[in-house]
C-alpha positions as CSV (number, residue, x, y, z in Angstrom):
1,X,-78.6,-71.0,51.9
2,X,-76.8,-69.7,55.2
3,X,-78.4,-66.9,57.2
4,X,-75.1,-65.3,56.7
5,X,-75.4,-65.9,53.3
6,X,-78.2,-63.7,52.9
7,X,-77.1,-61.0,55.0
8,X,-73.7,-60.5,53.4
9,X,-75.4,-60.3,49.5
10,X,-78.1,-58.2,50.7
11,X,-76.0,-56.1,52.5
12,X,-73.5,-56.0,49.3
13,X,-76.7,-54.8,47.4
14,X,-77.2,-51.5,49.4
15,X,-74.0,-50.6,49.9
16,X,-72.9,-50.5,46.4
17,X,-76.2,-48.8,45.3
18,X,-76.6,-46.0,47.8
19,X,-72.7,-45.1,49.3
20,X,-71.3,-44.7,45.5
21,X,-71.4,-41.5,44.2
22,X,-74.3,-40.8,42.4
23,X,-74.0,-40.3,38.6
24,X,-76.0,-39.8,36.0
25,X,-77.0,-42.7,34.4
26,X,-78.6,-41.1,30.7
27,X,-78.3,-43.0,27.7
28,X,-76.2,-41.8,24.5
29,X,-79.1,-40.4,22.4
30,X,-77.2,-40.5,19.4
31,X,-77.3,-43.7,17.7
32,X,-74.7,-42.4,15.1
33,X,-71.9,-42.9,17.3
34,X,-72.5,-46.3,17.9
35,X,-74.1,-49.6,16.7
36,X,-74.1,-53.3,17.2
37,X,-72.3,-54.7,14.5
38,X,-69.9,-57.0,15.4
39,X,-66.5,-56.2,14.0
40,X,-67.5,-52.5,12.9
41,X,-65.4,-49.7,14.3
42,X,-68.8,-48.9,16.5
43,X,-69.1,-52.2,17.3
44,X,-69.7,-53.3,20.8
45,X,-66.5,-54.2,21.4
46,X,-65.3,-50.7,20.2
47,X,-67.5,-48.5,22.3
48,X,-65.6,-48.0,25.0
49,X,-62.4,-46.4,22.8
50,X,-65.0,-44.0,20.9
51,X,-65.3,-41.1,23.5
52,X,-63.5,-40.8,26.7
53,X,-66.4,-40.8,28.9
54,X,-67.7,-44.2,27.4
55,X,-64.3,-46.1,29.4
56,X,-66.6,-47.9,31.5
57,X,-67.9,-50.0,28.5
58,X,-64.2,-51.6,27.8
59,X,-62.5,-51.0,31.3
60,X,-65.7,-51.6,33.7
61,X,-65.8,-54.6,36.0
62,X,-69.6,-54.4,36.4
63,X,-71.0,-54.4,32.9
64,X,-74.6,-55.8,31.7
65,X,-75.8,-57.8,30.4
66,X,-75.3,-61.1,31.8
67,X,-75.8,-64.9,31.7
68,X,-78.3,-65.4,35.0
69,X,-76.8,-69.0,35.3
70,X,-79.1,-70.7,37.4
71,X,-76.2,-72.7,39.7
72,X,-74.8,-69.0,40.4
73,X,-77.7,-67.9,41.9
74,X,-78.6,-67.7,45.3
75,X,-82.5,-68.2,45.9
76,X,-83.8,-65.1,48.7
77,X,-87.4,-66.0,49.8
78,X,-89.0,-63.1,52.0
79,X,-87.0,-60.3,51.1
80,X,-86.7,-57.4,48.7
81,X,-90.4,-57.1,47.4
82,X,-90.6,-54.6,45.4
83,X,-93.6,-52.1,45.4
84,X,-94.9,-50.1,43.0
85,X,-97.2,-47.3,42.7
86,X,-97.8,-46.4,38.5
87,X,-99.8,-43.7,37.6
88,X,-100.9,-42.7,34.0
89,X,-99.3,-40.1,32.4
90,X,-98.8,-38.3,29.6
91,X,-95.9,-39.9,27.4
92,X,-93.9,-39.5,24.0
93,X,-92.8,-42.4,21.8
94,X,-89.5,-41.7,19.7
95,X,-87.5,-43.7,17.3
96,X,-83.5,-43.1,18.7
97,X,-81.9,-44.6,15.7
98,X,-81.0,-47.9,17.8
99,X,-84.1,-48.2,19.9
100,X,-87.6,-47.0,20.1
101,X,-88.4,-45.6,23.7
102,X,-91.7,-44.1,25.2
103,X,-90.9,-41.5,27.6
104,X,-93.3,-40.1,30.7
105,X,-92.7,-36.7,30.6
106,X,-93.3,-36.2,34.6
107,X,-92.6,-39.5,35.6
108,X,-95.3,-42.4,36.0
109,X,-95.1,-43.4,39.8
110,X,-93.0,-44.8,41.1
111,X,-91.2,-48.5,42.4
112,X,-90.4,-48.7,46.2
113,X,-86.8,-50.2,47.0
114,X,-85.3,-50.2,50.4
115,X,-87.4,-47.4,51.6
116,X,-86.1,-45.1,48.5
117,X,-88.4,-44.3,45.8
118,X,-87.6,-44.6,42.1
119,X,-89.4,-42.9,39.4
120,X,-90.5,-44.4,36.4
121,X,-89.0,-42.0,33.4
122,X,-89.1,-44.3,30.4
123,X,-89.0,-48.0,29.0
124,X,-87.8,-49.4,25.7
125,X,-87.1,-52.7,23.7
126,X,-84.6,-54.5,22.7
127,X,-84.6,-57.9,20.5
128,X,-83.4,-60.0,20.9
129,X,-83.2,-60.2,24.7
130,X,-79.6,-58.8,26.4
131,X,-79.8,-61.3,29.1
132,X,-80.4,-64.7,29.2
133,X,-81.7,-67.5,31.6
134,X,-79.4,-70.0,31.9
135,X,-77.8,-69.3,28.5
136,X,-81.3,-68.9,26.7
137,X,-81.5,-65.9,25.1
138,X,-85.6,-64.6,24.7
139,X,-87.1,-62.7,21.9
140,X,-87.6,-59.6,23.3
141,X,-86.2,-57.5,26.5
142,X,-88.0,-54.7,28.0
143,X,-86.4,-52.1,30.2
144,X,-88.3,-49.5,32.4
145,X,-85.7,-47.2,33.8
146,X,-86.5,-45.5,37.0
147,X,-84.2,-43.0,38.6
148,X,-84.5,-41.3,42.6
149,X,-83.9,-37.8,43.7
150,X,-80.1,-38.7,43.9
151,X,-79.5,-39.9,40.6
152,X,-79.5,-44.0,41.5
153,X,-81.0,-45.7,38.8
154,X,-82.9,-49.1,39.0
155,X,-84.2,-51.0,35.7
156,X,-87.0,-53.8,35.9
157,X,-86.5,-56.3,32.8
158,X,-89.2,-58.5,31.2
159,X,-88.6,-61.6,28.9
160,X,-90.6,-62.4,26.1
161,X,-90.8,-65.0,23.6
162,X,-93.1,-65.5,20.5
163,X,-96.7,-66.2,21.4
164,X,-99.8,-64.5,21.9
165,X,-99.4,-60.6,21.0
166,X,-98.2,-58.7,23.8
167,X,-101.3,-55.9,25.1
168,X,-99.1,-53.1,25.9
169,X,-97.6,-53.3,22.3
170,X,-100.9,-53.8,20.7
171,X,-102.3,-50.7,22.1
172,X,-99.0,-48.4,20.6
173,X,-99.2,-50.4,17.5
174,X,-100.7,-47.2,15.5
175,X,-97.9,-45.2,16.8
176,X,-95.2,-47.4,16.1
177,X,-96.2,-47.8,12.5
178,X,-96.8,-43.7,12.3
179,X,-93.0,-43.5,12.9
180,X,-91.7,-46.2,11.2
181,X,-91.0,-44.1,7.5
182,X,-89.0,-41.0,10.1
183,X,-86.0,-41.3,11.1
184,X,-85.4,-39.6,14.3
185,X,-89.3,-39.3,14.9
186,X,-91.5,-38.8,17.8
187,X,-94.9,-38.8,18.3
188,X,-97.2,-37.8,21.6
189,X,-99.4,-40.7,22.6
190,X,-101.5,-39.1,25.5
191,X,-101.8,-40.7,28.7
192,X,-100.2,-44.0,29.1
193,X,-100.7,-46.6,32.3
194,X,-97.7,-48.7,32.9
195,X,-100.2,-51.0,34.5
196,X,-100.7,-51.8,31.8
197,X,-97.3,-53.7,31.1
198,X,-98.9,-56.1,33.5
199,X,-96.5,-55.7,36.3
200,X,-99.1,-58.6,39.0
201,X,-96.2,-61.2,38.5
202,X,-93.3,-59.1,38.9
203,X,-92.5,-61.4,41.5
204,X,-90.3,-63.7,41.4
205,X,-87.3,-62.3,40.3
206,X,-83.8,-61.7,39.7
207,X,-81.5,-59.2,40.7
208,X,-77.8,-57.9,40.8
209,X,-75.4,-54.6,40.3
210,X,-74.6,-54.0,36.5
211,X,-74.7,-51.1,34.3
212,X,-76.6,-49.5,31.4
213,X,-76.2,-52.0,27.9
214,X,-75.4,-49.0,25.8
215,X,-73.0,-46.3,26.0
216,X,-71.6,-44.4,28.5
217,X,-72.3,-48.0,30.2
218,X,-72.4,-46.3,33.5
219,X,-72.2,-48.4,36.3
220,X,-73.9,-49.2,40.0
221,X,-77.5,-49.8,38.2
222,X,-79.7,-52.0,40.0
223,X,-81.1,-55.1,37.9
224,X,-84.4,-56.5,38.5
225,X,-85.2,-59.3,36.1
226,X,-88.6,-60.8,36.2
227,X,-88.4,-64.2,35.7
228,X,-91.7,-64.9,34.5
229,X,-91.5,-64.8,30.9
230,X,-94.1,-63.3,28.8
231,X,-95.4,-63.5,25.4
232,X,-95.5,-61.1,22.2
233,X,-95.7,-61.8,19.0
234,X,-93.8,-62.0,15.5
235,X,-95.3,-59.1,14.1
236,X,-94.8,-57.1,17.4
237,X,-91.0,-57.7,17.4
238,X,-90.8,-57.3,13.6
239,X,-92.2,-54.0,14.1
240,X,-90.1,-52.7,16.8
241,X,-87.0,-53.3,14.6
242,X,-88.8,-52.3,11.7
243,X,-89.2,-48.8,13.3
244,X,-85.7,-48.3,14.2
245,X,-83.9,-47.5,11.5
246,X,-80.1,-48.7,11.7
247,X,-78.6,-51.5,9.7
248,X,-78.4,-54.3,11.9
249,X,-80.4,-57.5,12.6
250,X,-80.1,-56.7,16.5
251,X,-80.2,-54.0,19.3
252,X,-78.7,-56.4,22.0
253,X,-75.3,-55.9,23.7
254,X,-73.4,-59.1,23.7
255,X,-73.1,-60.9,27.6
256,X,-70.5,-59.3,29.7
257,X,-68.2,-61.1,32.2
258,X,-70.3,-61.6,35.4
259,X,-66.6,-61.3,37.1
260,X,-68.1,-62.8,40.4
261,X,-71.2,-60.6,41.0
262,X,-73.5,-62.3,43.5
263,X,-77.0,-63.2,41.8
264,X,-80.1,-63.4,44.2
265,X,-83.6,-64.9,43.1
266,X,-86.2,-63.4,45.2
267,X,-88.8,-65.8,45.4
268,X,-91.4,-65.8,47.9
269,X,-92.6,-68.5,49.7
270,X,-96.0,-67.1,49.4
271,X,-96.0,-65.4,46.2
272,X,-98.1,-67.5,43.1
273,X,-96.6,-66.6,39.8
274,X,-99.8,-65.6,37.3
């Protein structure tokens, strides 16, 4: 790939993400609004005509989530390392009727982009996986959302497919199945370290300019896909849907036009995956 090359994607990168106005970029709550049933009148395809301020989900040209088709992307050794600093903290799991989430009350640290810090404030699951890797779709997706001082959101995505159980999971097991029989339930967990997702191989990865997967579907969120894929197991994902109490076999918005978004792969020379 051209020097050029670089430069001009890079460069696309930060200017979309920090000279847009910033906007919040909060999920709908309220499952009841909307699902994913294909053909429903809250379908995916419907979502953008149900409320106003939803528009971006039918009319947007940056929408996620998308096919990363490995001849679209352009591989970016030595640049855009992300670093993070997680700390434990005290966090809530809830059931939001199309999702389960675990939320850090204060934030949990912190991942270090372009000299701008982002603050962990939650992750949650969604199966099967929203994007896929060269039209494989994965098991499992797990989005931490992070958010700076002015609003910009970044998310970090991990793959998984059926293996050995996942040890993040296993350790909110007794919570997930404590809110499985409550709808709308939360429950406090204590301290939790999102070290503990195992974020060592979070290089090599992915990255582009999409927008959340559910509704308002706001737009100019950094994607950071890890491309090491990791394991969880049957029960694990069973239980994740099991807990959510909708009526569908899936919590995964179908792929969006890419619409000629550049992809990067970062993938340093002298990073080993683990």
């Amino acid at each position: 790939m051209k020097v050029s090359q670089v430069f001009f994607y890079s460069l696309f990168a930060v200017f979309v993400l920090f000279t847009c106005p910033a906007r919040s970029a909060k999920e709908v709550e309220d499952e009841s609004e909307f699902n994913y049933e294909e053909g429903s009148e809250k379908g995916p395809s419907r979502w953008g005509y149900i409320r106003p301020e939803w528009h971006a989900c039918k009319n947007g040209t940056m929408q996620s989530p998308i096919d990363l088709l490995n001849k679209r992307v352009e591989i970016v050794p030595h640049l855009g390392l992300i670093h993070t600093n997680y700390q434990p903290s005290n966090a809530t799991i809830r059931n939001r009727g199309h999702d389960i989430i675990l939320e850090w009350a204060d934030g949990a640290g912190y991942l270090l982009i372009n000299e701008t810090n982002y603050v962990l404030q939650q992750c949650h699951w969604h199966s099967p996986s929203e994007h896929t890797i060269d039209g494989k779709r994965f098991d499992l997706e797990l989005h931490m959302v992070h958010e700076s001082s002015a609003g910009q959101t970044v998310v970090i995505g991990i793959m998984y497919k059926i293996g050995k159980p996942n040890p993040f999971l296993s350790s909110l097991t007794e919570h997930l199945r404590a809110i499985s029989d409550v709808t709308d339930a939360a429950r406090v967990v204590g301290m939790v370290d999102p070290n503990q997702i195992n974020m060592r191989s979070i290089q090599p990865y992915y990255q582009y300019i999409g927008s959340l997967t559910v509704p308002p579907c706001t737009e100019n969120v950094m994607w950071n896909i890890v491309r090491k894929v990791r394991t969880v197991s049957r029960e694990q994902v069973s239980l994740l849907r099991v807990a959510v109490h909708d009526e569908s076999d899936t919590n995964a918005r179908p792929l969006q036009p890419i619409n000629n978004r550049p992809v990067q792969l970062y993938e340093p020379k002298d990073q080993e995956e683990d």
